[in-house]
C-alpha positions in Angstrom: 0.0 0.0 0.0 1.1 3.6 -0.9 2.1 5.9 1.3 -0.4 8.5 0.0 -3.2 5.7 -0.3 -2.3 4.9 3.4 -2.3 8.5 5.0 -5.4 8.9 3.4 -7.3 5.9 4.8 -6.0 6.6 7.6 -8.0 10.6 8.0 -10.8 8.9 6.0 -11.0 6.0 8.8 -10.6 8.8 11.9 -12.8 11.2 10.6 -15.6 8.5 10.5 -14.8 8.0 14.1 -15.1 11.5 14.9 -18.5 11.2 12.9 -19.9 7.7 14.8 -18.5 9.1 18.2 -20.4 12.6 17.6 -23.5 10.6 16.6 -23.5 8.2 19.5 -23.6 10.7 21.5 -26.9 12.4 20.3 -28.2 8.6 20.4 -30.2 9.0 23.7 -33.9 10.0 25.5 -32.8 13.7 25.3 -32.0 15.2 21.8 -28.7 16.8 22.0 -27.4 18.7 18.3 -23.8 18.1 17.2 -22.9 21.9 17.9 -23.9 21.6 21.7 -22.0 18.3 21.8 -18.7 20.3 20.2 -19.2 23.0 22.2 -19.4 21.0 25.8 -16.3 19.5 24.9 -14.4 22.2 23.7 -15.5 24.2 26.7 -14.5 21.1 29.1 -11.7 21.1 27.6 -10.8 24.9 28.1 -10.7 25.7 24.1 -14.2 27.4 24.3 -15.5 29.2 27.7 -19.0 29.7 26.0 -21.9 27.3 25.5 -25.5 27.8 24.7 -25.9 23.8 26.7 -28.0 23.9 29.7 -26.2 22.4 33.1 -28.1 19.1 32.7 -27.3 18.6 28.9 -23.6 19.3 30.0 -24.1 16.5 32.4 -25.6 14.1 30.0 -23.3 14.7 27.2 -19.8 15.1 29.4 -20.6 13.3 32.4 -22.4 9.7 30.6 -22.6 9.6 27.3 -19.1 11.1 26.1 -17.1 8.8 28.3 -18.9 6.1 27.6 -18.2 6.4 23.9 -14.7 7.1 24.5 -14.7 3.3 26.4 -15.8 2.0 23.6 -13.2 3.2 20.8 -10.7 2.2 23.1 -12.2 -1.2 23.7 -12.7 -1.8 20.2 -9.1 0.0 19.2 -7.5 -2.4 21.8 -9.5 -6.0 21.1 -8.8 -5.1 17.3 -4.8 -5.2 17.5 -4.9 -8.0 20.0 -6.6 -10.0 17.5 -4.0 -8.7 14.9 -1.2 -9.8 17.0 -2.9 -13.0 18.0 -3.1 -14.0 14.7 0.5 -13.1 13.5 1.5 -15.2 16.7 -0.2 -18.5 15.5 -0.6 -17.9 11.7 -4.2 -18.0 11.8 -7.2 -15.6 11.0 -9.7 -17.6 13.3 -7.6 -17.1 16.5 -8.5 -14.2 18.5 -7.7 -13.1 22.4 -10.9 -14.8 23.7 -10.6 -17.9 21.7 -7.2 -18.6 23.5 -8.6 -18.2 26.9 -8.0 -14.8 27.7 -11.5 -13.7 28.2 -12.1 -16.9 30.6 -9.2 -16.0 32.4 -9.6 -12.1 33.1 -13.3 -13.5 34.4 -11.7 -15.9 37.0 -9.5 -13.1 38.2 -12.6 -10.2 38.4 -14.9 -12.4 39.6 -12.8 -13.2 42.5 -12.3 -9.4 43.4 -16.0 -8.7 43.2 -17.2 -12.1 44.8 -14.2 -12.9 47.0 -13.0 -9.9 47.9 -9.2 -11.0 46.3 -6.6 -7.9 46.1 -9.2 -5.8 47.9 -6.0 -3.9 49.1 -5.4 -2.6 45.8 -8.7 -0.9 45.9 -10.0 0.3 42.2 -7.0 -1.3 40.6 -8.0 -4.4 42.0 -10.1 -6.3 39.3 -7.6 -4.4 36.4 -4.5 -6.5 38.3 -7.1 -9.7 39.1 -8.0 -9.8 35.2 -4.1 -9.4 34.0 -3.1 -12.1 36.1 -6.2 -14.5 35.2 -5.5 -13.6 31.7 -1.8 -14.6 31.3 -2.1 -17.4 33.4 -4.6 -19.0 30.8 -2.3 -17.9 28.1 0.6 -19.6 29.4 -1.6 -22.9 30.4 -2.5 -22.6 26.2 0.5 -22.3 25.2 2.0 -25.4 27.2 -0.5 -27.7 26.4 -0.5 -26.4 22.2 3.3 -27.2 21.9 4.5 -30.5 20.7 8.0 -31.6 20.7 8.8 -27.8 20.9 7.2 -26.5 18.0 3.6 -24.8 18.2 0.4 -26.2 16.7 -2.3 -24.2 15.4 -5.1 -27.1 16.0 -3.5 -28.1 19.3 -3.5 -24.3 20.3 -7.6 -23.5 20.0 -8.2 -27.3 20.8 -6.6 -26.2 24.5 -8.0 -22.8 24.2 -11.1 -24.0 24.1 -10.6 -26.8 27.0 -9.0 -24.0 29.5 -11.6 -21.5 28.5 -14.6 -24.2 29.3 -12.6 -25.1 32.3 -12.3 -21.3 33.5 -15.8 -20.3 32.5 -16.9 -23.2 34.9 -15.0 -21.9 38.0 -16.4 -18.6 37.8 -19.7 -20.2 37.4 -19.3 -22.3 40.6 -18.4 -19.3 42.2 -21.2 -17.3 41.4 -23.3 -20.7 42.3 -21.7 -20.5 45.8 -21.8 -16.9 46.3 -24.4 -15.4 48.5 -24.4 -11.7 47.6 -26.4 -10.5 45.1 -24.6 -7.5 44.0 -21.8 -9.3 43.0 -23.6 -11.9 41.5 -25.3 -9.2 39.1 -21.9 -7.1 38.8 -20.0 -10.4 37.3 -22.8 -11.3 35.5 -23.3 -7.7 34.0 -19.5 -7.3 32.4 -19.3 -11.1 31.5 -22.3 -10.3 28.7 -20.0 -7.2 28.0 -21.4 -3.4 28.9 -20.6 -0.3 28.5 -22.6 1.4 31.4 -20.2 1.7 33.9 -17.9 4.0 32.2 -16.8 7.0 34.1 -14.0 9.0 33.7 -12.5 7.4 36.5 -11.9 4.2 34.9 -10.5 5.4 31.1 -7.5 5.8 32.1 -6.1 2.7 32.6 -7.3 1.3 29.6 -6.5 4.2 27.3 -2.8 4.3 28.7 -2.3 0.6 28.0 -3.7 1.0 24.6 -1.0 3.6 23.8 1.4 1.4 25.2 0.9 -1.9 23.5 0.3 -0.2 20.3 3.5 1.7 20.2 5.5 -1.6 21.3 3.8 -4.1 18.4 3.9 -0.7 15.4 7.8 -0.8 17.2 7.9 -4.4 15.7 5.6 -4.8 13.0 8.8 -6.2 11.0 8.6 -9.4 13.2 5.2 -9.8 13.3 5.4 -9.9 9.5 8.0 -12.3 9.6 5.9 -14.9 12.3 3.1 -14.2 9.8 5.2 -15.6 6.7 6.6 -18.7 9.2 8.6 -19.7 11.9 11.5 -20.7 9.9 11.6 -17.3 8.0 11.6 -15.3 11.1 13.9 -17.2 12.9 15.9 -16.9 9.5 15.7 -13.0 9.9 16.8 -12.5 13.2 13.8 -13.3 15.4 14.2 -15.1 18.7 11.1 -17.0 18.7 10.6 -18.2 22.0 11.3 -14.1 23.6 9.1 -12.7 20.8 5.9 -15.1 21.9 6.6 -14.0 25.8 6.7 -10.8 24.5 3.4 -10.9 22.4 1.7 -13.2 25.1 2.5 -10.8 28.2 1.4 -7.6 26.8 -1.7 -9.1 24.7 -2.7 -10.5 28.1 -2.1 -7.4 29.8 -4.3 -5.0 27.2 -7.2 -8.0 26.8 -7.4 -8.0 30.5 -7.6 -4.1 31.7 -10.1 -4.1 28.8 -12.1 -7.1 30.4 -12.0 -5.5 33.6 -13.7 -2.5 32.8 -15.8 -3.5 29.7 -16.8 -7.1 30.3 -16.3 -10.1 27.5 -16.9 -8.2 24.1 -16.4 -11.2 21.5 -15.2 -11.5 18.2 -13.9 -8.1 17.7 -10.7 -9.1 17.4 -11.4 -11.9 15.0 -13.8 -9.9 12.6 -11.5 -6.4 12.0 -7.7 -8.0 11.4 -9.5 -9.9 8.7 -11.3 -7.6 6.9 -8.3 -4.9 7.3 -6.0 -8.1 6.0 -8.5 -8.4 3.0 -8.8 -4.7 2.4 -5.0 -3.0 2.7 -2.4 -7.0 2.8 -0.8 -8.2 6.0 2.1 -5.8 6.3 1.4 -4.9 9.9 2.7 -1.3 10.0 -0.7 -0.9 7.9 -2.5 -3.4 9.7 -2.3 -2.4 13.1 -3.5 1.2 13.0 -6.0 0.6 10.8 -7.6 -2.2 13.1 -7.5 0.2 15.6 -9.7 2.6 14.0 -12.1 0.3 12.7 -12.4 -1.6 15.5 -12.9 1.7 17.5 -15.8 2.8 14.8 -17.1 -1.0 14.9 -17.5 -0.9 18.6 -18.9 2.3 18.8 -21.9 1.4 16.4 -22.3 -1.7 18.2 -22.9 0.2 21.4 -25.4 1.8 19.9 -27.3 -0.8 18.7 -27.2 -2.1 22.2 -28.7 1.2 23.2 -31.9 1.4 20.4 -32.6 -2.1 19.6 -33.9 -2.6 23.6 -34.6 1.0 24.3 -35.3 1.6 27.0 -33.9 -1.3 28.0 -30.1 -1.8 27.3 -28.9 -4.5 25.4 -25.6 -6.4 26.2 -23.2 -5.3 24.0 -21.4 -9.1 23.6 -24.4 -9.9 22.0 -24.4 -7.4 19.4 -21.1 -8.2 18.6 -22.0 -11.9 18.5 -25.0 -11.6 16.0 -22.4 -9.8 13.6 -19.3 -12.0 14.4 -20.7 -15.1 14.7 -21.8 -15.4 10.8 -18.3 -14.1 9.9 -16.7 -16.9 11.5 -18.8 -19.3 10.1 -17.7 -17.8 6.5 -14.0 -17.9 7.2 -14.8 -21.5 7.9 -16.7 -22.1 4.8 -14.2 -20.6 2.5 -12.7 -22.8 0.6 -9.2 -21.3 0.3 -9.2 -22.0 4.3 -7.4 -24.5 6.1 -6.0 -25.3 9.7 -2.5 -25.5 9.2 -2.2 -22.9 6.1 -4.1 -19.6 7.7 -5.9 -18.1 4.9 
């Protein structure tokens, strides 16, 4: 891809997420224009001292509905590149963070901080540190059981990601079984359907700061990433230490998929849906790849929290099921395609 072509996707793709994110935010029970939305911001922001909004539309707009859009484009920005890297990592389009366990394993780690009362020390960093660590540890236990004779298989990796994810998802169900307290019961039940809700200003920044931080590290070595995407032996050909490389790629994919669990719930199939369709649209060099994803799995996310908002109103939908109805016949099509095959990736 050009680097004209590029740069211009790219303001094509950010000013559509400017466009969704200004929309989403007039999506509501109060009618709110784009010019008071602009104007809150800016004024918030200490461009603009002056707005015609009154005190409760600067509420609505600055206060609920702006940060929770903002959650969303980082959620979908950050499940996007995961899946990207993911995929590089095993040389497979139908691999994605939550396929390998990692969503099972952030929900064992926040469900025992909200049922158990685990790390309570750590206070609102609590579930973010409870999700890492339930995260990686399912990586790791994926990993181990995919390898044989010390090379990686692709049908041995989602076999095992599939039995530690069945085996996580049934701890956390047995402890919400054996849980007495409702509130927690409800709170792990709310962000394992995936939701949006509880987004407050509060709890951005965590997720927004390791978003910038595992971006900049995998665009820092989108050269290896294209080289684990042609093979093993090429990249260990060029240069790249395999074994440090998939630490490397586990330990901060874990880490993003995990603060984004915490505070966002299990959101599915984003990062199996955008890689491939930016794969299809723009080739697999991943200096292209991986900011792309980002923004359209910010804009994807952002719609789908919308729909999550209308298609119930007033009732809210989850958003993991939005993103299921639309993922879910994807996945069956990469399946069907005959080009497709286990050990070949696309």
């Amino acid at each position: 891809m050009t680097r004209p072509r590029f740069a211009l996707l790219m303001a094509v793709l950010a000013a559509g997420l400017l466009a969704s994110m200004t929309f989403a935010v007039m999506v509501g029970s109060v009618d709110i224009t784009p010019r008071l939305i602009w104007e809150v911001i800016f004024s918030k922001l200490g461009i603009f001292i002056a707005t015609d909004a009154s005190k409760a539309q600067t509420v609505i707009i600055w206060d609920i509905r702006f940060p929770r859009i903002l959650l969303a484009a980082i959620a979908g920005a950050a499940l996007a590149i995961c899946g990207a890297a993911i995929q590089a990592l095993v040389k497979n389009s139908i691999a994605d963070p939550y396929i390998l366990g990692v969503s099972s394993g952030a929900s064992v780690g926040a469900a025992s901080v909200i049922l158990l009362g685990a790390f309570s020390v750590l206070g609102v960093y609590a579930i973010s540190l409870a999700a890492f660590l339930g995260a990686i540890f399912a990586v790791m236990i994926v990993f181990i059981l995919a390898r044989v004779n010390g090379r990686l298989s692709v049908i041995r990796l989602l076999l095992a990601g599939i039995a530690v994810s069945m085996v996580l998802s049934a701890i956390t169900n047995f402890m919400l079984m054996m849980s007495k307290q409702q509130g927690g019961i409800q709170a792990v039940m709310h962000w394992m359907l995936g939701s949006l809700a509880g987004a407050k200003w509060s709890n951005l920044g965590i997720p927004f700061f390791s978003l910038l931080l595992v971006f900049i590290l995998l665009i820092m070595n989108y050269r290896q990433l294209n080289a684990l995407l042609i093979g093993e032996e090429t990249a260990a050909t060029l240069g790249v230490n395999l074994d440090l490389f998939r630490i490397f790629i586990i330990l901060f994919v874990s880490l993003l998929t995990g603060v984004v669990v915490a505070v966002s719930g299990s959101i599915g199939f984003v990062g199996l849906i955008i890689p491939h369709i930016v794969r299809m649209m723009v080739g697999s060099n991943y200096k292209v790849v991986l900011p792309i994803s980002a923004l359209m799995g910010a804009i994807f996310l952002v719609w789908a929290d919308m729909a999550a908002r209308i298609v119930m109103a007033p009732e809210e939908m989850p958003i993991g099921i939005i993103t299921a109805i639309c993922g879910s016949p994807f996945f069956i099509w990469m399946l069907r395609r005959k080009r497709y095959s286990f050990g070949d990736g696309e």
